[in-house]
C-alpha positions as CSV (number, residue, x, y, z in Angstrom):
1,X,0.0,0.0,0.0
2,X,1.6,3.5,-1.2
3,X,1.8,6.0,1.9
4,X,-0.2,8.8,1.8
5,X,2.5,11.9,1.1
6,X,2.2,14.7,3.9
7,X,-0.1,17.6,3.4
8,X,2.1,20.5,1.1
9,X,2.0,23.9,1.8
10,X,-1.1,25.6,1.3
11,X,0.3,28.4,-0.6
12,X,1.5,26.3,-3.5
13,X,-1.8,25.6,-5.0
14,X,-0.2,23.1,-7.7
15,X,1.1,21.0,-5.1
16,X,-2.5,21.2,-3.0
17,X,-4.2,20.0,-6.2
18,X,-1.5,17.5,-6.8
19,X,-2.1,16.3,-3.5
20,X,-5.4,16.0,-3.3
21,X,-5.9,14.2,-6.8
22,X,-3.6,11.2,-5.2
23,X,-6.2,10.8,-2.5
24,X,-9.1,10.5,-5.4
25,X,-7.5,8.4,-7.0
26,X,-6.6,6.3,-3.9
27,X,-10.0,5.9,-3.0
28,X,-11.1,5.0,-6.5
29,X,-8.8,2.1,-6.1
30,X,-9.9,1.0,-2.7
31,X,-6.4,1.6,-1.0
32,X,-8.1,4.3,1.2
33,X,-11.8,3.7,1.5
34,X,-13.3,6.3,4.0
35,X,-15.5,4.7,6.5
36,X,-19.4,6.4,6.1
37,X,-21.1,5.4,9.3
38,X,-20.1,5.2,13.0
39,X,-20.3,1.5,12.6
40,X,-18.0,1.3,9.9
41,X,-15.2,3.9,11.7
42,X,-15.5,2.0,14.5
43,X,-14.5,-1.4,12.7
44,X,-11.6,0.2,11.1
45,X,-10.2,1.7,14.6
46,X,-10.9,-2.2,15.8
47,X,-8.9,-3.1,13.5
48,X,-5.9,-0.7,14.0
49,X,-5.7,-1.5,17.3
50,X,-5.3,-5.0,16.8
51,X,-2.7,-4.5,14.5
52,X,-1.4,-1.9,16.6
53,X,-1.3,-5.0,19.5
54,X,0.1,-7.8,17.3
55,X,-3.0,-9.7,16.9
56,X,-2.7,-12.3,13.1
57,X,-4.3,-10.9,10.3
58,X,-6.6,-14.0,10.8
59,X,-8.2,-12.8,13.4
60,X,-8.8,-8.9,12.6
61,X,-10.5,-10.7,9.2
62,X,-13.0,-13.1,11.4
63,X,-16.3,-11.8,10.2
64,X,-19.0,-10.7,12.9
65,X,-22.5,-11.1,13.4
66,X,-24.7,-9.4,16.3
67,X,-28.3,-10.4,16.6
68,X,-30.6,-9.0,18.8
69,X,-34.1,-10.3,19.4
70,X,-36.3,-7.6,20.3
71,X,-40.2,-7.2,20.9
72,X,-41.9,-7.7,24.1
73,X,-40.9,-11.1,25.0
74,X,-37.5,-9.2,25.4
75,X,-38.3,-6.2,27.2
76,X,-36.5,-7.4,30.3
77,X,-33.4,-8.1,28.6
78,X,-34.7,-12.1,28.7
79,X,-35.6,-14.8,26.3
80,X,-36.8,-18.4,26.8
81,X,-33.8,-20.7,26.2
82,X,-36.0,-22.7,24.2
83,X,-37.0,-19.5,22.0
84,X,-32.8,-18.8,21.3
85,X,-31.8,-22.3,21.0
86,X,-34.3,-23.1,18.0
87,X,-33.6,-19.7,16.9
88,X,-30.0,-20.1,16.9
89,X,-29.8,-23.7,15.6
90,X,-32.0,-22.4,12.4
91,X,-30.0,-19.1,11.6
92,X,-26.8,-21.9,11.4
93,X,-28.8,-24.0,8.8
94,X,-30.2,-21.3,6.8
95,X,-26.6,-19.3,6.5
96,X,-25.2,-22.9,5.7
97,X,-27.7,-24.1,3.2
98,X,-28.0,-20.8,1.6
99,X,-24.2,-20.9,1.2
100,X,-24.4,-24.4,-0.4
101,X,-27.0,-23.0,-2.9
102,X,-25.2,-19.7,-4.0
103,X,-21.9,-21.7,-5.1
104,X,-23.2,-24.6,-6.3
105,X,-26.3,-26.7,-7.6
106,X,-29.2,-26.6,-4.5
107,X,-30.5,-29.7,-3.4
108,X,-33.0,-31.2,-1.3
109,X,-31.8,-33.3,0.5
110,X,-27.9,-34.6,0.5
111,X,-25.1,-33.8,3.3
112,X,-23.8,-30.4,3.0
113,X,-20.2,-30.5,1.6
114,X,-18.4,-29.9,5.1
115,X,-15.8,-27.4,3.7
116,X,-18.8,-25.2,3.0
117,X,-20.4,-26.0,7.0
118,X,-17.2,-25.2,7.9
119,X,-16.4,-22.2,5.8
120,X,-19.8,-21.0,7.6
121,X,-19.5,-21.9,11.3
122,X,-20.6,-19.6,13.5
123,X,-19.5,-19.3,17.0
124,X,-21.5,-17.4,19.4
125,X,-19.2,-15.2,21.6
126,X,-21.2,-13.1,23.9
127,X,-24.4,-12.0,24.8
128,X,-25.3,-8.1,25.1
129,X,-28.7,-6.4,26.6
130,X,-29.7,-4.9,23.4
131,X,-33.4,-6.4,23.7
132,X,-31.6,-9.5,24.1
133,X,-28.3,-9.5,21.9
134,X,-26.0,-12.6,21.2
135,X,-22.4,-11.9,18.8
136,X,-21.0,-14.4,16.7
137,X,-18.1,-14.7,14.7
138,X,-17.5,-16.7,11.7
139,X,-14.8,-19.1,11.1
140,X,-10.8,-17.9,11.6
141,X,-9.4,-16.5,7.9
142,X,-8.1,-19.1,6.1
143,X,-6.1,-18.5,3.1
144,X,-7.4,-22.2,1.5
145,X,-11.0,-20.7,2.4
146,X,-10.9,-18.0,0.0
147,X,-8.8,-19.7,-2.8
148,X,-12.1,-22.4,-2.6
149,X,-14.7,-19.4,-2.6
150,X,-13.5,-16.2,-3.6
151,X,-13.4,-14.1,-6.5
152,X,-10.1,-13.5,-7.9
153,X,-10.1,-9.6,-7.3
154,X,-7.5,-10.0,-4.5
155,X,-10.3,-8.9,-1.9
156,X,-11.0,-12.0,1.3
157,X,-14.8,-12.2,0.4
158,X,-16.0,-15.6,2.0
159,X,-19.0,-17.7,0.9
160,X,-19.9,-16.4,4.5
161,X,-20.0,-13.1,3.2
162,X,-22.1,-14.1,0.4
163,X,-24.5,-16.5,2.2
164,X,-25.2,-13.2,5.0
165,X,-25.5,-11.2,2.5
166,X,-28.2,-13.3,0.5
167,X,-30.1,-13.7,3.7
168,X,-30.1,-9.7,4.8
169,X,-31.4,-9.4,1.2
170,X,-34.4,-11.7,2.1
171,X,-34.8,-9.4,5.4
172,X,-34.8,-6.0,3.7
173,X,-37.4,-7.3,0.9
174,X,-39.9,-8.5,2.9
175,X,-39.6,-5.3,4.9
176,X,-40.6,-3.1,2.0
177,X,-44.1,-1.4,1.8
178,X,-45.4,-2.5,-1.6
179,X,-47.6,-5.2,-1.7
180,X,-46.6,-7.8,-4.5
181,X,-44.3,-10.8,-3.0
182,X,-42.1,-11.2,-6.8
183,X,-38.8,-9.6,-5.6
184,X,-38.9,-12.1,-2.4
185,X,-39.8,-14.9,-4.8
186,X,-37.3,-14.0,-6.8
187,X,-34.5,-14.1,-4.4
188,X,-36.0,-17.3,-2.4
189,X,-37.0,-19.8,-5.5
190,X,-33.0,-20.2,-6.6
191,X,-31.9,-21.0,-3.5
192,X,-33.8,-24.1,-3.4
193,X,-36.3,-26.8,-1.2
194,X,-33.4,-27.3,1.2
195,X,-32.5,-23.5,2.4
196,X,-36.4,-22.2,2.1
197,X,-37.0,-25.2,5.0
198,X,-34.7,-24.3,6.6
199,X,-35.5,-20.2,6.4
200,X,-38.9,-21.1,6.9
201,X,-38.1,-22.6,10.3
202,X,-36.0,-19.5,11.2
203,X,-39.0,-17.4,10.6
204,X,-42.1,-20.0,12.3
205,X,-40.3,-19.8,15.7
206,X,-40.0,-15.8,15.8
207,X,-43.6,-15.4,14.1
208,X,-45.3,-17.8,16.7
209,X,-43.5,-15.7,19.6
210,X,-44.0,-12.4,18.4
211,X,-40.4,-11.6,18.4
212,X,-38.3,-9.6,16.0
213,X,-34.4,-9.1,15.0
214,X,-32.0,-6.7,14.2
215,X,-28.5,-7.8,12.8
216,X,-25.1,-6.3,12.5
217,X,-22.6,-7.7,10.1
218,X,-19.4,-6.6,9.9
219,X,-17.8,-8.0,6.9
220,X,-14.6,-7.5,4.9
221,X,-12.8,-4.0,5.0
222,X,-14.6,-3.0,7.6
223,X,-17.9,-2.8,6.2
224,X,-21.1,-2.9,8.2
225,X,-24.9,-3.6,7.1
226,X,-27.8,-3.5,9.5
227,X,-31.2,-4.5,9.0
228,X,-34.1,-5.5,10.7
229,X,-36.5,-7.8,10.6
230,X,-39.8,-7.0,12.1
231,X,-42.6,-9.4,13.1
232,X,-44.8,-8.4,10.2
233,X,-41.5,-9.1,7.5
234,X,-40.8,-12.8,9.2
235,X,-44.6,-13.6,8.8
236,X,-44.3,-12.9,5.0
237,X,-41.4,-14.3,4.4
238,X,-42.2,-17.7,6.5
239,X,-46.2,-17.7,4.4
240,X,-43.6,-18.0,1.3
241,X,-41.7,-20.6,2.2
242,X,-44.1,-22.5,4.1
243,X,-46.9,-22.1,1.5
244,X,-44.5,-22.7,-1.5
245,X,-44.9,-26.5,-3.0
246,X,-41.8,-28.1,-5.1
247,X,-42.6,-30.1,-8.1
248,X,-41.0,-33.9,-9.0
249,X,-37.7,-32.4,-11.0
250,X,-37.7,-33.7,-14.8
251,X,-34.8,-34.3,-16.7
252,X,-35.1,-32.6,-20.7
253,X,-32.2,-31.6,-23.1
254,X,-31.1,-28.6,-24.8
255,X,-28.8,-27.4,-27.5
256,X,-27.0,-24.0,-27.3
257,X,-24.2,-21.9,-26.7
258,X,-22.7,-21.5,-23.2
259,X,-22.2,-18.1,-22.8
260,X,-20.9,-17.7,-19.3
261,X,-19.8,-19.9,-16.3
262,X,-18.7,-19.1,-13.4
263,X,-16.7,-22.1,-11.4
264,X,-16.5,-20.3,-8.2
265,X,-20.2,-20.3,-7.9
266,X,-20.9,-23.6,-10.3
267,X,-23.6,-21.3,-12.3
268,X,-24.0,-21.6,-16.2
269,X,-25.9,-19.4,-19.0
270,X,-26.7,-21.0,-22.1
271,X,-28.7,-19.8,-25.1
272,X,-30.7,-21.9,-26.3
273,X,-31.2,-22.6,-30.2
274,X,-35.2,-21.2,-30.3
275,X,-33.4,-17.9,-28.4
276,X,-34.4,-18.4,-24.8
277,X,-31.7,-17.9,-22.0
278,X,-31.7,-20.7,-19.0
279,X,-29.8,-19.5,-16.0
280,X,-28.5,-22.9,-14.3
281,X,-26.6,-24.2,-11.6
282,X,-24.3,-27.2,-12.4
283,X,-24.1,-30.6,-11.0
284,X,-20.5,-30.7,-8.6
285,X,-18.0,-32.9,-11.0
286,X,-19.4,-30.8,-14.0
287,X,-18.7,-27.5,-11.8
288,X,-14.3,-27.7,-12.3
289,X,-14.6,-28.1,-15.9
290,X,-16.5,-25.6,-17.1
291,X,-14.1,-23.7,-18.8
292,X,-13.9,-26.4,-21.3
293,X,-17.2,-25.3,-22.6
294,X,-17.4,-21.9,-22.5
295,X,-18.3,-19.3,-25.4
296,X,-19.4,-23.1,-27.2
297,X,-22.0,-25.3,-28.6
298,X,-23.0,-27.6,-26.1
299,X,-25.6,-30.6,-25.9
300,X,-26.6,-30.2,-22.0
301,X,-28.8,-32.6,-20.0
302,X,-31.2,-30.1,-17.5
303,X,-33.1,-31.2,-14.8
304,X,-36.2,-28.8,-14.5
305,X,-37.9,-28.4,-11.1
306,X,-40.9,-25.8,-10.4
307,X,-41.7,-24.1,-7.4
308,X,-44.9,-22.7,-7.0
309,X,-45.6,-20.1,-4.3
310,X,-48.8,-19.0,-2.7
311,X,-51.0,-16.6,-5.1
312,X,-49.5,-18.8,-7.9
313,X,-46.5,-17.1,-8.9
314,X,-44.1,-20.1,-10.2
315,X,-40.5,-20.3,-10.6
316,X,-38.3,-22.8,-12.7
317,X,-34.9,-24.0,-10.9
318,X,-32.4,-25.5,-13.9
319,X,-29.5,-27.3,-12.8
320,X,-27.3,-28.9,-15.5
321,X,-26.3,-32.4,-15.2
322,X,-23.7,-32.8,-18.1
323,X,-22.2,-30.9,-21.0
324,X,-21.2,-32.2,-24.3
325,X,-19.1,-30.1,-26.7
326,X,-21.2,-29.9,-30.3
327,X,-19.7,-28.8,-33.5
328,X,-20.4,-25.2,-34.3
């Protein structure tokens, strides 16, 4: 990282503007990111203290989440244990199987790969009296961790980061005001039967108990999101998954060029030859060898499973089961 030079004398206005164009053009390249919130100023002074004290890298990178329930079960800083433990126990298998489904093909079923469950372990640290507040980290930074799930921008983004992410989308959706549910479908049906269980479960024992959530995640750099998640949000979101019925999955094939692939996140686009576009995941040994097909004509075996949603609204999941290179 360049130092930043010292500020020049104000009289020599060249040398001001010289000066100040390095910091613009610092910041565009993310070498000096200002923090914009309190919560974000206060993760980079964490930070340089910790440094400052000789703590590993590892550590400063762990990621954090706070949760606080809040709501009048909570008004005396109190929860029933068996309100946090079913609460907590769900919020580990949505973040994991959401995680499972964002880099790969989502399934119903099977054992989550346990690099992932352990890429997304979450260890609860400490409680707070903020309603009733519990923080978490995530798993110590391991370089292996992001050469298995990050992008190659040279930035430590996690399939934690990811998976959190996905759900606080969820969260912020289902608190808008408009009345129509497609953006939350939209988000929910490609995750698949597996994670909308699992969120659906997250969101029965908070509806049934009147309780609500605000989270803090502090990611990489320093960043910070907050939402929360009010009564009225987890009852939408849990009517969608709950009422939300998965057909039997069918297996068809299609012929057409695979324009993009990405093998972090095993996901596929390929247009097909009547001009329709099919968004895919791919099955796991198909995943590490995608490069082999891309920008060509393929032959791809598709299984096709639909997921209706109360009011009707449907949504087709394709995941692609083979490839096979066809002449052009």
């Amino acid at each position: 990282m360049t130092p930043r030079a010292p500020m020049p004398d104000p009289s020599d206005k060249d040398a001001v503007r010289r000066w100040m164009r390095q910091i613009r053009n610092s910041r565009v390249h993310g070498r000096h990111e200002a923090p914009t919130t309190p919560e974000e100023f206060s993760a980079v002074q964490r930070k340089r203290l910790l440094r400052s004290a000789g703590v590993p890298l590892r550590e400063i990178e762990r990621r954090r989440l706070d949760v606080a329930l809040t709501g009048a079960p909570t008004v005396h800083h109190t929860v029933p244990v068996s309100t946090l433990g079913a609460f907590l126990t769900n919020l580990q298998e949505s973040v994991s199987a959401v995680a499972q489904a964002v880099c790969g093909r989502p399934t119903r079923s099977a054992s989550i790969p346990r690099d992932i469950r352990e890429a997304t372990a979450l260890s609860a640290a400490a409680t707070y009296p903020s309603s009733f507040g519990v923080a978490m980290y995530g798993p110590s930074a391991d370089e292996s961790q992001y050469e298995l799930f990050s992008e190659p921008s040279g930035h430590l983004y996690t399939i934690l980061d990811e998976a959190v992410s996905k759900v606080l989308d969820i969260v912020d959706l289902s608190e808008g005001t408009g009345s129509s549910n497609d953006l939350l479908t939209e988000q929910l049906a490609p995750l698949g039967q597996r994670a909308m269980k699992h969120i659906g479960s997250l969101t029965a024992g908070l509806t049934e108990t009147g309780v609500g959530v605000r989270v803090t995640w502090q990611g990489r750099e320093g960043t910070v999101r907050r939402s929360d998640w009010s009564p009225s949000g987890l009852q939408r979101v849990h009517l969608l998954c709950e009422e939300s019925e998965f057909t039997e999955a069918e297996t068809t094939t299609v012929t057409g060029w695979l324009g993009a692939a990405s093998s972090f996140r095993g996901k596929v686009e390929i247009r097909t030859d009547d001009g329709a576009i099919i968004r895919a995941s791919t099955d796991e040994e198909l995943t590490g060898r995608l490069d082999e097909y891309f920008n060509k004509r393929v032959e791809a075996e598709v299984e096709v499973e639909k997921v209706v949603f109360t009011g009707g609204r449907e949504r087709r999941l394709y995941s692609v089961l083979s490839l096979r290179k066809l002449a052009g």
